[in-house]
Short mmCIF file of the C-alpha atoms (twelve columns), coordinates in Angstrom:
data_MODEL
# 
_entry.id   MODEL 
# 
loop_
_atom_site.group_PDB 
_atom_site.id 
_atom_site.type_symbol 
_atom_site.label_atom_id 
_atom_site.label_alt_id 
_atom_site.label_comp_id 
_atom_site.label_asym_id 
_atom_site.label_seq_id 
_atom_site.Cartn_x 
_atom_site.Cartn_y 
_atom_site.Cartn_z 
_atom_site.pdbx_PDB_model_num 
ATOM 1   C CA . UNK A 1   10.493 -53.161 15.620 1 
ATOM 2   C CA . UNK A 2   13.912 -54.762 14.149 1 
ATOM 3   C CA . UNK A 3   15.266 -55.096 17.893 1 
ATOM 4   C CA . UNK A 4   11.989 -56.069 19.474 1 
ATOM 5   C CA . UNK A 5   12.217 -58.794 16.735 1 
ATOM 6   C CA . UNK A 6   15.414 -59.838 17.506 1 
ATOM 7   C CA . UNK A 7   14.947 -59.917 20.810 1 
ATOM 8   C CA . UNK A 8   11.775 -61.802 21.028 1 
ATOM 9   C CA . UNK A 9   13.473 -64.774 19.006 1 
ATOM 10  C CA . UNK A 10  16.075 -64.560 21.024 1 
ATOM 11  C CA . UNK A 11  14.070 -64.631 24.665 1 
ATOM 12  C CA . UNK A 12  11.878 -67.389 23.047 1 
ATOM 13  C CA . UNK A 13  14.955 -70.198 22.553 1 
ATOM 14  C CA . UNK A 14  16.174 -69.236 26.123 1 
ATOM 15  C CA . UNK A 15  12.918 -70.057 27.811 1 
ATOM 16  C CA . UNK A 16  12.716 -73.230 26.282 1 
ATOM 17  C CA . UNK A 17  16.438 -74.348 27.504 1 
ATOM 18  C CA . UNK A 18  15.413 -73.258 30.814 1 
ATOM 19  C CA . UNK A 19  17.105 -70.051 30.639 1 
ATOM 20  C CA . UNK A 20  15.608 -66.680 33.059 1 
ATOM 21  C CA . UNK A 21  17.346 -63.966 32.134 1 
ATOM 22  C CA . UNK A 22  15.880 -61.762 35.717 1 
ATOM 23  C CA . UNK A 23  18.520 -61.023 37.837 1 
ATOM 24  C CA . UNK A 24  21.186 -61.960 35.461 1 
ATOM 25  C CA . UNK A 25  23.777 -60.288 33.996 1 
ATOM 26  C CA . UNK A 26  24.017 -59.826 29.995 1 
ATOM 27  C CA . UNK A 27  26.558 -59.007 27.875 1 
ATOM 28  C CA . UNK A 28  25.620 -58.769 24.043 1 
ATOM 29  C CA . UNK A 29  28.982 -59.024 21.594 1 
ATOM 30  C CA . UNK A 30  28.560 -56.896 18.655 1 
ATOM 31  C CA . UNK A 31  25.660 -55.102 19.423 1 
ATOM 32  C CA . UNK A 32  25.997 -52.394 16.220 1 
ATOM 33  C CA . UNK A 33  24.008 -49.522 15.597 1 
ATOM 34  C CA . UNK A 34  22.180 -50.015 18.948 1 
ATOM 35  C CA . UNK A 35  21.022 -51.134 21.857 1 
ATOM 36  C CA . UNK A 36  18.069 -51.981 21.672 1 
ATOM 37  C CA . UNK A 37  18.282 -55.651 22.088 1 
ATOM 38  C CA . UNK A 38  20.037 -55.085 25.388 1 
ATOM 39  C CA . UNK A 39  17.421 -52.627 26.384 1 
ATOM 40  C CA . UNK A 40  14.841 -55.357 25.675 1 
ATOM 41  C CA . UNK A 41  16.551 -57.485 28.414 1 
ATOM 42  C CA . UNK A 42  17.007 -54.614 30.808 1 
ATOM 43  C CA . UNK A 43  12.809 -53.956 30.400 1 
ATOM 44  C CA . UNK A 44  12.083 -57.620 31.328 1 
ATOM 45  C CA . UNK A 45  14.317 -57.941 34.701 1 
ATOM 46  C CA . UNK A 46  17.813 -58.686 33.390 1 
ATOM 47  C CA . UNK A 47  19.975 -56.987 36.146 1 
ATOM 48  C CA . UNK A 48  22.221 -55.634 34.175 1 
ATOM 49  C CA . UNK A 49  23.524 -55.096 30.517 1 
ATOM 50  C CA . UNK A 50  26.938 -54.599 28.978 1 
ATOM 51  C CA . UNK A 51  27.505 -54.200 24.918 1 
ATOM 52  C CA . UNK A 52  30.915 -54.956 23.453 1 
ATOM 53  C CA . UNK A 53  32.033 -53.586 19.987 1 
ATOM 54  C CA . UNK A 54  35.125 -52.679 18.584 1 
ATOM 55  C CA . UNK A 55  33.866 -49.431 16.861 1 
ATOM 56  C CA . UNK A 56  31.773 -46.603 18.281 1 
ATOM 57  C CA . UNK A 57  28.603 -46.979 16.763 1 
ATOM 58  C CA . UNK A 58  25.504 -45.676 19.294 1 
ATOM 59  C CA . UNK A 59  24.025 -42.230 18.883 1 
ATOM 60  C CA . UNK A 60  22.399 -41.396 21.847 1 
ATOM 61  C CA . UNK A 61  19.604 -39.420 20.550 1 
ATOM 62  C CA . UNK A 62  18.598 -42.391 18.503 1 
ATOM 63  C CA . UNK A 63  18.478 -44.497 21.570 1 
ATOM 64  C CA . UNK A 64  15.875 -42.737 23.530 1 
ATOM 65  C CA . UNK A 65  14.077 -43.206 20.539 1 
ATOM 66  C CA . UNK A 66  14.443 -46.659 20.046 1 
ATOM 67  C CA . UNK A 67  14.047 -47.202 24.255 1 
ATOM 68  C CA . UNK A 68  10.472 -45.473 24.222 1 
ATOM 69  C CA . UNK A 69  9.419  -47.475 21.328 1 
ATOM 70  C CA . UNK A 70  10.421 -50.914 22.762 1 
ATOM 71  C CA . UNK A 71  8.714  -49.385 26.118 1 
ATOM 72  C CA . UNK A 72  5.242  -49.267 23.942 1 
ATOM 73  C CA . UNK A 73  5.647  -52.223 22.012 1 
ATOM 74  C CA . UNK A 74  6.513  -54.258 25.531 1 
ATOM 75  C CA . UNK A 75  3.484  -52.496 26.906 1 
ATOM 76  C CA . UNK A 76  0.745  -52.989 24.133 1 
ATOM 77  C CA . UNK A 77  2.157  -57.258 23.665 1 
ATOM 78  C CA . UNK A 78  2.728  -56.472 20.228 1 
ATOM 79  C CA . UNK A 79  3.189  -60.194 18.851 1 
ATOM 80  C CA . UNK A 80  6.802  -60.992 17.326 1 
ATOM 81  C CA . UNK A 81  6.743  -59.875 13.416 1 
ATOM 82  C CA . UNK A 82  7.107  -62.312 10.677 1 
ATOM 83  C CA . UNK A 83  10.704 -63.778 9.299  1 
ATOM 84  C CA . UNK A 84  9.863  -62.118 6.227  1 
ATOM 85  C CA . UNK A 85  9.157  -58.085 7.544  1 
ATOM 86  C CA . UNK A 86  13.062 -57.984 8.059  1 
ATOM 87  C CA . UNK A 87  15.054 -59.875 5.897  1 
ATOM 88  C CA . UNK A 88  17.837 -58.228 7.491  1 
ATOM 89  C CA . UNK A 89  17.090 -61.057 10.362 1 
ATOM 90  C CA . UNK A 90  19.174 -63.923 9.213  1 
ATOM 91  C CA . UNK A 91  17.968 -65.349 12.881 1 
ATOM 92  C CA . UNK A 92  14.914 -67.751 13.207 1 
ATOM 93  C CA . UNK A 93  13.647 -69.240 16.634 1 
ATOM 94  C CA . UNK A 94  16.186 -71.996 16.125 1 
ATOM 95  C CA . UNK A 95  19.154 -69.825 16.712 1 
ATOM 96  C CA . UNK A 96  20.659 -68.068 20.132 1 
ATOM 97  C CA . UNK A 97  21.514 -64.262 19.104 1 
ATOM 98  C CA . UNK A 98  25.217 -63.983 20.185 1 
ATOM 99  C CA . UNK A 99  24.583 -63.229 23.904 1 
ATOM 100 C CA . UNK A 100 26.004 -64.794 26.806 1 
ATOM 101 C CA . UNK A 101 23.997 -65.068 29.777 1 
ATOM 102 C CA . UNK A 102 26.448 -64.785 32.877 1 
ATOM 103 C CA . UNK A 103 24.853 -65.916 36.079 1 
ATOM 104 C CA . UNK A 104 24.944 -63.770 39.199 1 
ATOM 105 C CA . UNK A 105 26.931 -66.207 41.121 1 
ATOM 106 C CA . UNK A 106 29.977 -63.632 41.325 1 
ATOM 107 C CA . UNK A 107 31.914 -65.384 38.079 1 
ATOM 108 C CA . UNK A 108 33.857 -62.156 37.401 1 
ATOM 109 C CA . UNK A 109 34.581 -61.864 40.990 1 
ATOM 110 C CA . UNK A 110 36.625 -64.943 41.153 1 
ATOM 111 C CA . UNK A 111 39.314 -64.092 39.265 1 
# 
């Protein structure tokens, strides 16, 4: 529920600025212990996700885990939990989640 969360803040502020993450290209900095944010964008059209991090964190079994519970909470429209079930989430709706959103207008391919 802590990525869904996350997420959901997150997707929130970029539809109001006008932002549509389908068909775009994500790349989350500092993911951590998972990737369930980026699998968040993945489930609603992003075209595709890349995670940075200096250190190895993932654990692959934990992710499938993670991936099939974002699946059912996507799939039931579980509303977006309160600020105060994770006070881990230092994030409210009035702050981007440090993700760039690169358009699929080839900006990698220019270089």
């Amino acid at each position: 529920m802590y990525y869904y969360s996350v997420f959901m803040r997150t997707y929130i502020k970029l539809k109001e600025t006008g932002v549509d993450i389908r068909d775009k290209e994500i790349v989350e900095i500092g993911p951590g212990y998972s990737l369930g944010v980026g699998f968040c964008f993945l489930l609603l059209g992003a075209k595709h996700y890349t995670a940075l991090d200096v250190i190895p964190l993932i654990n692959e079994g934990d992710e499938i885990v993670i991936f099939k519970h974002l699946i059912k909470l996507f799939k039931d429209r579980t509303p977006i939990p309160e600020e105060n079930e994770f006070s881990g989430i230092y994030q409210n709706l009035n702050h981007i989640h440090s993700l760039i959103i690169i358009s699929t207008m080839n900006y990698w391919k220019k270089s």
